[in-house]
C-alpha positions in Angstrom: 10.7 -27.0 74.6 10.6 -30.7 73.5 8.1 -31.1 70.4 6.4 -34.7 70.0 5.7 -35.2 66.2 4.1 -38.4 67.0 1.3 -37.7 68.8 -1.5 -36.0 66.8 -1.2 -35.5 63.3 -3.2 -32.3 63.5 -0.4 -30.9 66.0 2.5 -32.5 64.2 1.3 -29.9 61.2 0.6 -26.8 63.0 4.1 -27.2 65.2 6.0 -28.0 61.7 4.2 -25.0 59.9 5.4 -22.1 62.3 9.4 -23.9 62.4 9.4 -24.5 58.2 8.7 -21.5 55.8 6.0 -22.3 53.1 9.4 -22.5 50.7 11.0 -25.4 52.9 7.9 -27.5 53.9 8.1 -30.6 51.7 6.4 -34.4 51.6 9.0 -36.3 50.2 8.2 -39.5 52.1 11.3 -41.4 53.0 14.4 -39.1 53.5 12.0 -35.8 54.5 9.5 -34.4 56.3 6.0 -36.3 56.6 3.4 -34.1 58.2 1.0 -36.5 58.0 -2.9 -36.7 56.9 -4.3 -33.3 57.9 -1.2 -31.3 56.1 -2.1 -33.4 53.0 -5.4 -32.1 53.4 -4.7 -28.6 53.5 -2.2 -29.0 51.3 -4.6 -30.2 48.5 -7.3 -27.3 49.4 -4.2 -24.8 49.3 -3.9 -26.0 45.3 -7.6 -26.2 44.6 -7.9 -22.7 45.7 -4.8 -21.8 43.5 -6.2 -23.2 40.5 -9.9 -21.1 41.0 -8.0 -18.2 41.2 -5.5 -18.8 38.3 -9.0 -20.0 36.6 -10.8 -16.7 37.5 -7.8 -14.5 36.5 -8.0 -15.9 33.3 -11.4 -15.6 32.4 -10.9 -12.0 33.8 -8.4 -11.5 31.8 -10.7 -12.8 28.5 -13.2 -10.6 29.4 -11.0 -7.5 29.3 -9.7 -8.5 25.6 -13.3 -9.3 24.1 -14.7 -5.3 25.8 -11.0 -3.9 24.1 -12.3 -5.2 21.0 -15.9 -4.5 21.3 -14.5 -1.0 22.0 -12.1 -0.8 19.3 -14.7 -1.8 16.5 -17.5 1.0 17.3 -14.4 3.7 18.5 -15.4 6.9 16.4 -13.9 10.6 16.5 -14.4 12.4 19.3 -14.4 15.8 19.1 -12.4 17.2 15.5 -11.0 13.5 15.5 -7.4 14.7 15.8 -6.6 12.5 18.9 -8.8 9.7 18.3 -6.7 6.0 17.9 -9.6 4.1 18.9 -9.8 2.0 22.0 -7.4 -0.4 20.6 -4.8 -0.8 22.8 -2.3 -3.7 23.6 -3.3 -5.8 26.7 -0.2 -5.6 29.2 -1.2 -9.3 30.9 -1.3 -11.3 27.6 1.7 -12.6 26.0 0.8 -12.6 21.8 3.5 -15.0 19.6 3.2 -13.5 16.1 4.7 -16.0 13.5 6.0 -14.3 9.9 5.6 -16.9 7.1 7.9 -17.2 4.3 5.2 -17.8 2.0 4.5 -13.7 2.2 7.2 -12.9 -0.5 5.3 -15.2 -2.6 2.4 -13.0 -2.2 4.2 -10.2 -2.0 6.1 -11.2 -5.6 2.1 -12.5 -7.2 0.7 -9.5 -6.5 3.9 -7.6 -7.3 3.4 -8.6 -10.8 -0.3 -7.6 -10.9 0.6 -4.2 -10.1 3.0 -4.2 -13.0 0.6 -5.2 -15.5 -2.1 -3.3 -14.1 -0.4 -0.1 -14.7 1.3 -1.3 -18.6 -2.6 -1.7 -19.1 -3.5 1.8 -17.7 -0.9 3.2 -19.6 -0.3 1.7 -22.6 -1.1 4.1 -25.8 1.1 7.2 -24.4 4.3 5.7 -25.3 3.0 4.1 -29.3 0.9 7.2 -30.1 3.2 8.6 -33.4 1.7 5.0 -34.0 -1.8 5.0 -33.3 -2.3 8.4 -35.2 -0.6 7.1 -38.1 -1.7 3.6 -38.2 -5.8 4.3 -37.0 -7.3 7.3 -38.4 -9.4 9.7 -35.7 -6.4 8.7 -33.0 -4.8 12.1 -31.7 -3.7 13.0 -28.2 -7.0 13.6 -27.1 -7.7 9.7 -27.5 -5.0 8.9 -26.1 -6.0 11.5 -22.8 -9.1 10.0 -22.6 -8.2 6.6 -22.6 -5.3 7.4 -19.6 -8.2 9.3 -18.3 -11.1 6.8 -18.2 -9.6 4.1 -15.0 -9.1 7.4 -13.3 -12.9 8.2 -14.2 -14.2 4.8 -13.1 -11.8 4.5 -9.8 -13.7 7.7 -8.6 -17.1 6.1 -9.3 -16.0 2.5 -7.8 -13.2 3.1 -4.7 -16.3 3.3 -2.1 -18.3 -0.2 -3.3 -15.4 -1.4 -3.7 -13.5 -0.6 -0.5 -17.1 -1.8 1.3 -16.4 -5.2 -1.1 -13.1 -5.8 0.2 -13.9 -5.3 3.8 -16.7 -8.2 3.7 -15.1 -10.1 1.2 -11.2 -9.8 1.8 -8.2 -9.9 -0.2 -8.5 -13.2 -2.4 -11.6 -12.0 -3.5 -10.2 -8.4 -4.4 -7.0 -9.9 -6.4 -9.0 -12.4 -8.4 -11.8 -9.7 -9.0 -9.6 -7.4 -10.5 -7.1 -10.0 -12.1 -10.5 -11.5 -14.0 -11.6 -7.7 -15.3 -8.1 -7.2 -16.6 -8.1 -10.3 -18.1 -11.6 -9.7 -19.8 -11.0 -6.9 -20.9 -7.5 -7.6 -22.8 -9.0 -9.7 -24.4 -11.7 -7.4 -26.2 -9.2 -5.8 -27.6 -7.5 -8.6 -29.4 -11.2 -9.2 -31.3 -10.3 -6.7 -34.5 -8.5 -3.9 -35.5 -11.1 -2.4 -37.7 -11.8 0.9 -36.9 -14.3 2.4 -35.5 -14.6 -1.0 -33.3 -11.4 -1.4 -32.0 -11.4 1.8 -30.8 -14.6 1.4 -29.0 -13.3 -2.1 -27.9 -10.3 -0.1 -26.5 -12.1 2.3 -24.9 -14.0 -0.9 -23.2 -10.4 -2.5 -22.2 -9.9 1.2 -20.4 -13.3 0.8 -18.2 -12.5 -2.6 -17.3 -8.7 -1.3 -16.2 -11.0 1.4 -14.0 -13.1 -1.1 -12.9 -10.0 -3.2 -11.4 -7.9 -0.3 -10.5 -9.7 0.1 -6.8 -8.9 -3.3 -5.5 -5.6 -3.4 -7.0 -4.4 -0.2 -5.9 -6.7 -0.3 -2.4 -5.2 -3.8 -1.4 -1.8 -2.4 -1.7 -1.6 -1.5 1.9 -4.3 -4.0 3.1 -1.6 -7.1 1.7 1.4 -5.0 3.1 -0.2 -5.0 6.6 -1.7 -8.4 6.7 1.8 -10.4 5.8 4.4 -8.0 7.2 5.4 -7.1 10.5 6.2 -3.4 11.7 9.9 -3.1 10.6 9.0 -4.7 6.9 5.7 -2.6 5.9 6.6 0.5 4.7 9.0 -1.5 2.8 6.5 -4.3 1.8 4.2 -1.3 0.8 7.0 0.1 -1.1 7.8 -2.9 -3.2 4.3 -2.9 -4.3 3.6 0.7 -5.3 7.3 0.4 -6.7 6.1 -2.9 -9.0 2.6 -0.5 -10.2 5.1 1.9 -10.9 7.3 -0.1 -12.8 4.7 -1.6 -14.9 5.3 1.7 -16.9 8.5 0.4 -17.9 6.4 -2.2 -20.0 4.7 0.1 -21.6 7.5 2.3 -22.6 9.4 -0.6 -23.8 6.1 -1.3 -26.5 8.4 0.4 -28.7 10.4 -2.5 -29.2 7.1 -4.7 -30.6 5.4 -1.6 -32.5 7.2 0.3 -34.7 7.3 4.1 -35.0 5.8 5.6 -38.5 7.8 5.6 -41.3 7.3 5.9 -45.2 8.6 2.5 -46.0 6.1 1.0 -43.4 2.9 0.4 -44.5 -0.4 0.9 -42.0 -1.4 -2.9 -42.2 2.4 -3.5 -40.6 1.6 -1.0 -37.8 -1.4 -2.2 -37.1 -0.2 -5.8 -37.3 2.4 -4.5 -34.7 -0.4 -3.3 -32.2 -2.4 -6.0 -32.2 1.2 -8.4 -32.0 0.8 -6.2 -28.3 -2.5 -6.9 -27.8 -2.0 -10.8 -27.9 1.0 -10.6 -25.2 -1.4 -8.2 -23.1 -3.8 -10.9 -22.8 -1.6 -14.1 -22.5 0.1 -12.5 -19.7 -3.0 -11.9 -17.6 -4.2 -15.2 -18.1 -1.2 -16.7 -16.5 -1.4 -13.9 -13.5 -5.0 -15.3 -13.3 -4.1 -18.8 -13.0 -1.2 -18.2 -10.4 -3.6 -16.5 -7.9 -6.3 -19.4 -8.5 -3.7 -21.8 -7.3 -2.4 -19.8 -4.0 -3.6 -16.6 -2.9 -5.0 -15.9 0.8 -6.4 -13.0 2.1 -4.2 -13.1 5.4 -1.6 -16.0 7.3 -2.7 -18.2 9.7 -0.5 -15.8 12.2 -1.0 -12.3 12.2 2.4 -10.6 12.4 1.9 -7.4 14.4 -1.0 -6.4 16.8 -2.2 -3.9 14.8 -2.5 -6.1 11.3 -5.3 -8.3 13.5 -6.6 -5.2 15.5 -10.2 -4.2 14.5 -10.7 -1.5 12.4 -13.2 1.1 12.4 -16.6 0.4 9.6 -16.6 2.0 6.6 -19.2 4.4 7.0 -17.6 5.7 10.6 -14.4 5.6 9.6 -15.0 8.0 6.4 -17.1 10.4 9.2 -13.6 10.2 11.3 -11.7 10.4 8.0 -13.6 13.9 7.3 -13.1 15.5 11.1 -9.8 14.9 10.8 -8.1 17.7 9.7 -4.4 16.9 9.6 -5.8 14.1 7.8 -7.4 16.1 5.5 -4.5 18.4 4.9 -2.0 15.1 4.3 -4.3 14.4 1.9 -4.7 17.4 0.1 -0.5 17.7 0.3 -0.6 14.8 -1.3 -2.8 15.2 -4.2 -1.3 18.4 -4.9 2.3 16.9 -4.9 1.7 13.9 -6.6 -0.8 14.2 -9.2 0.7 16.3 -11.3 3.9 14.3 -11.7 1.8 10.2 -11.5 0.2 12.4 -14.7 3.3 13.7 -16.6 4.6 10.1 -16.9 1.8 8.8 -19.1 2.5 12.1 -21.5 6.0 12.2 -21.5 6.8 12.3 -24.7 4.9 15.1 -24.8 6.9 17.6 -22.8 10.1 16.1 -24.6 8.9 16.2 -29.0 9.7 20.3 -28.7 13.3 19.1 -27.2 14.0 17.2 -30.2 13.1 13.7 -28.2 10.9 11.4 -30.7 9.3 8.3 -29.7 11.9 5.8 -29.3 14.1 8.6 -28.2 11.6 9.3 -25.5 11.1 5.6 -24.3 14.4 5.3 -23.0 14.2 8.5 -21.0 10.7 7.0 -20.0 12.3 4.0 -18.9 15.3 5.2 -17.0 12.5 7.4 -15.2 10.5 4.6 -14.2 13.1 2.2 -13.2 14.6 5.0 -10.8 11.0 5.4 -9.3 10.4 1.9 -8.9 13.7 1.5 -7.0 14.5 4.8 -5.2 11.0 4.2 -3.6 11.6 1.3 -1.9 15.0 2.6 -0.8 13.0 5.5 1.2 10.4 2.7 2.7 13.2 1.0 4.2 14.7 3.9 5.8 11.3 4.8 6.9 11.3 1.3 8.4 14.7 1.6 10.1 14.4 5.0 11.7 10.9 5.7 12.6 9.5 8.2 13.5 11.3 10.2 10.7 8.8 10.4 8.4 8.4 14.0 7.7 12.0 15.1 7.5 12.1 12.3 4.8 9.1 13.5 3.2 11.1 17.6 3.1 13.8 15.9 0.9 12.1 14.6 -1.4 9.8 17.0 -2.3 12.2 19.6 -2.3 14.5 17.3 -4.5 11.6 17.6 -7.2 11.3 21.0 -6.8 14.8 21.4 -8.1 14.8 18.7 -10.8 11.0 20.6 -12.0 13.1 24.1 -12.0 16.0 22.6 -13.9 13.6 21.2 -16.9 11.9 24.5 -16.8 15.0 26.3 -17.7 16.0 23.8 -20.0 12.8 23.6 -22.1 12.8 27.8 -21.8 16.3 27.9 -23.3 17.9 29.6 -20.4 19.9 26.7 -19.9 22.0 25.6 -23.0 19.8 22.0 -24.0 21.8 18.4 -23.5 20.6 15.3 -23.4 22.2 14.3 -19.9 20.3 17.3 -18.3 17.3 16.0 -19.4 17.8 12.3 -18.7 18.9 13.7 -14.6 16.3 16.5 -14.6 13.0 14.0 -15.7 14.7 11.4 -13.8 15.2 13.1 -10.6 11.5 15.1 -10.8 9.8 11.3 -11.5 12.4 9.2 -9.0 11.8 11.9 -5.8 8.3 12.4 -6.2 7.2 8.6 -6.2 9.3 8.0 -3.3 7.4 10.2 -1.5 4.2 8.3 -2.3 4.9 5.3 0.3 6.1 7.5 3.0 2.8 10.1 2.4 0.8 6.9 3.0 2.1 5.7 6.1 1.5 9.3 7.5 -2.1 9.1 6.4 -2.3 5.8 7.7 -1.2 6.8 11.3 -3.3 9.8 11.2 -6.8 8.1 10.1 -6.2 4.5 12.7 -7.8 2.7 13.2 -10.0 3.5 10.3 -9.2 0.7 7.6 -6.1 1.5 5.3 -7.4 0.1 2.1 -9.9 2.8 2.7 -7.7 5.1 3.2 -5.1 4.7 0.3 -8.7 4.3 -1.2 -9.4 8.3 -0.8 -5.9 9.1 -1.2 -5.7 7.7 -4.8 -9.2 9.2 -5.3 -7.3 12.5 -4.8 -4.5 12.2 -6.6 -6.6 10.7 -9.5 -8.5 13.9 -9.4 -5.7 16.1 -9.8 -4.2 13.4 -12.9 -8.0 13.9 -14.5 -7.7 17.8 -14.2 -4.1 17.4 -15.2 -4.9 15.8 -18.5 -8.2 17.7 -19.5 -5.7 20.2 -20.5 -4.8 18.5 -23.2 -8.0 18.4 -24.9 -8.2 22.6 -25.1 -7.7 23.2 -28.3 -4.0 24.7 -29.6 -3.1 24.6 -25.8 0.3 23.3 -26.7 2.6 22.4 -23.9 4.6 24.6 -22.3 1.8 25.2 -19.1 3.7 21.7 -18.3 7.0 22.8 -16.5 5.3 25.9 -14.8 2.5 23.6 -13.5 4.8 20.8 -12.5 7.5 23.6 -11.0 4.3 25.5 -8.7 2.2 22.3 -7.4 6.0 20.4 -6.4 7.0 23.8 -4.2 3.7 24.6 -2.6 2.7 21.8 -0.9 6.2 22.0 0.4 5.0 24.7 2.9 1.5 22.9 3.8 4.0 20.1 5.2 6.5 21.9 7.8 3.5 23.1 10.0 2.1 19.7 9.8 2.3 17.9 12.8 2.2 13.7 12.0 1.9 10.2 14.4 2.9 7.0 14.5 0.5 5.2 15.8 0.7 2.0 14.5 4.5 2.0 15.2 3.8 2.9 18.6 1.5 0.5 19.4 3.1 -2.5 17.7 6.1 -1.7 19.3 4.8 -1.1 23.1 2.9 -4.6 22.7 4.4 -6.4 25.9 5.5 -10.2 25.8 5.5 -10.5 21.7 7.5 -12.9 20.6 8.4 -13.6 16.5 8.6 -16.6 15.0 9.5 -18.2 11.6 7.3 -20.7 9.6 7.6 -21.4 5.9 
């Protein structure tokens, strides 16, 4: 059959179409195949109509992502809120490019150092009190209790405005909120050091602490999910309640400015020493101040993980989730049990170590190996944590049976069943302070998992609350009269073991993981 191309265009194209596949057919002008005006035509209405669709699939495809978040913000428990993780799920169509900023280990480091100051304000009289009692008359451990006790007090009063403050507000506002109370009240304390005042101004300095303890110690995992991808936040989070930890390191080094009682020291020296303290205390949150007033956002430009910029649950809903949720409730409880004791114990070290022959300075540099170990060892189990997920409880098992063993070793040693040296109870306090704070990171991330997509600040929120409870109940002993303080060990020894068995028939998630890792199409970049 003999095909004329020349005769009608309209013929030309319908001939050329059934010969060519749709792959082959080409206008190229001189050197190919011309089929002339009407296959233009259709051509041109083929791409129109391939553009409407692509056009339509997108705004499809918008319309899907705005009722996923819609969904995700008013998702509530359903049921005992076991199984509930929200309606937040990764879109399989989209293609999400997450960019991590260098400028996060600047925030990381800022707020890093906040933490560390925080807590040397929270805990500062413990390590100086031979001091205090000799150098300010009416000081005796009950004062200094009471003033560890009162930014417990105040963070149970404050932790639900507060969490409601940071949620409409964000994180800027929370770090220079709490960096301004410090700062304030440091500085009351520096106005005299007659007595009774600057014991009532110290008492002041304590409530302020309180005040700023929520959104210092809330933000922790808020900052930790906002600047750091999946395989970095456990770590991230670690470094941070690491840096609060180690902030007790400053405090137990106030030995070196104050100087313990002695006959050939006279009060006004001492009490020139504490005020010497006072003035550093101050100068150094001024400059903390300063440095967040210059750079301190509440989240990149770039989320780095789907779930940091998923939306989470309001705060009123997510605390009615927070309550159905039983393994959520028994983390919890774990937790506080474990925990409290031990986040307690450190402030009243030298307590548990005067009958052992360990005076103040004596006791400052077990205090300080103790903290050092549980600022570091902490981190070390976030990053395994990041590494090998989904390993989270077995993790949690050793080290809460590691301070199990290092609470039983003191016991016998401060019982005399064990001959007394001072290497057993450097490794024993060591290893009871060093397992059970690296615990704290890993017990977050559990409760994190279990309560999403409820907000995490609110949840490390209740989770301090709990363990701030238990450190509240922990040092009220202290003010029964001729109590002494051998209930100490046996306390620390019963509250490290039983939570032990709450744990293995635990079941926990990892949500958040999960999710972050099952996001299709996610690319990483780099940007300073």
């Amino acid at each position: 059959m003999k095909l004329d191309i020349h005769t009608h265009p309209c013929r030309t194209q319908q001939n050329t179409d059934s010969l060519f596949p749709a792959h082959e057919r080409r206008d190229e002008g001189v050197g190919g195949t011309t089929y002339g005006a009407c296959g233009e035509k259709r051509r041109e209405g083929e791409e129109k109509k391939e553009r409407r669709e692509g056009e339509e699939k997108d705004e499809k495809r918008e319309g899907e992502e705005k009722n996923e978040r819609g969904e995700g913000e008013e998702s509530e428990v359903r049921g005992e809120g076991e199984d509930n993780r929200g309606s937040v799920i990764p879109n399989q169509n989209n293609t999400n490019t997450k960019t991590l900023y260098k400028r996060r280990f600047w925030i990381l480091a800022l707020f890093s150092a906040i933490c560390f100051v925080h807590n040397t304000l929270w805990i500062t009289w413990g390590p100086i009190s031979e001091t205090m009692e000799a150098a300010f008359p009416g000081w005796s451990s009950s004062t200094v209790a009471l003033l560890t006790n009162w930014p417990g007090i105040i963070y149970e009063i404050t932790v639900l405005p507060t969490c409601w403050l940071i949620q409409r507000y964000g994180l800027r506002a929370a770090t220079l909120t709490s960096i301004a109370l410090m700062t304030f009240g440091t500085a009351l304390r520096c106005i005299t050091s007659v007595i009774p005042a600057f014991t009532v101004l110290c008492h002041l300095c304590a409530i302020m602490v309180g005040l700023s303890a929520p959104a210092v110690l809330s933000v922790i995992p808020l900052l930790a999910a906002a600047w750091f991808p999946t395989r970095e936040r456990t770590t991230a989070l670690a470094v941070l309640l690491g840096s609060h930890q180690l902030g007790a390191v400053g405090s137990y080094l106030e030995p070196l400015l104050v100087s313990p009682p002695s006959p050939s020291i006279s009060i006004q020296e001492l009490q020139h020493d504490v005020m010497l303290l006072m003035y550093v205390g101050v100068g150094v949150t001024v400059v903390l101040m300063v440095a967040a007033l210059v750079y301190f956002p509440s989240k990149p430009p770039t989320p780095p993980s789907f779930t940091s910029d998923s939306p989470r649950v309001d705060i009123i809903p997510a605390l009615r989730q927070m309550v159905r949720n039983k393994r959520l409730v028994v983390i919890l409880c774990t937790y506080a049990v474990f925990a409290g004791p031990s986040l307690a114990w450190i402030t009243v070290l030298n307590y548990s170590l005067l009958p052992l022959g360990f005076h103040q300075n004596d006791s400052m540099w077990v205090g300080v190996v103790s903290v050092i170990a549980s600022s570091v060892v902490p981190v070390l189990s976030g990053r395994i944590n990041d590494l090998l997920q989904g390993h989270i409880k077995l993790l949690l098992a050793v080290f809460m049976v590691g301070t199990t063993i290092c609470n039983l070793w003191f016991l016998l040693l401060t019982n005399g069943v064990i001959p007394l040296s001072t290497w057993q109870v450097y490794v024993s306090v060591v290893g009871i302070i060093a397992c059970s704070y690296s615990a704290v990171p890993l017990f977050s991330e559990a409760a994190f998992d279990l309560a999403y997509p409820a907000p995490e600040f609110l949840v490390s929120g209740v989770m301090i609350g709990t363990d701030i409870f238990v450190m509240f109940l922990f040092l009220l002993i202290f003010n029964i009269p001729n109590v002494g303080y051998s209930w100490v060990t046996y306390t620390m020894t019963l509250t490290s073991s039983i939570p032990i068995l709450s744990l293995l028939k635990l079941k926990l998630d990892t949500t958040r993981a999960d999710l972050d890792c099952g996001t299709p199409h996610t690319s990483t970049t780099l940007d300073p």
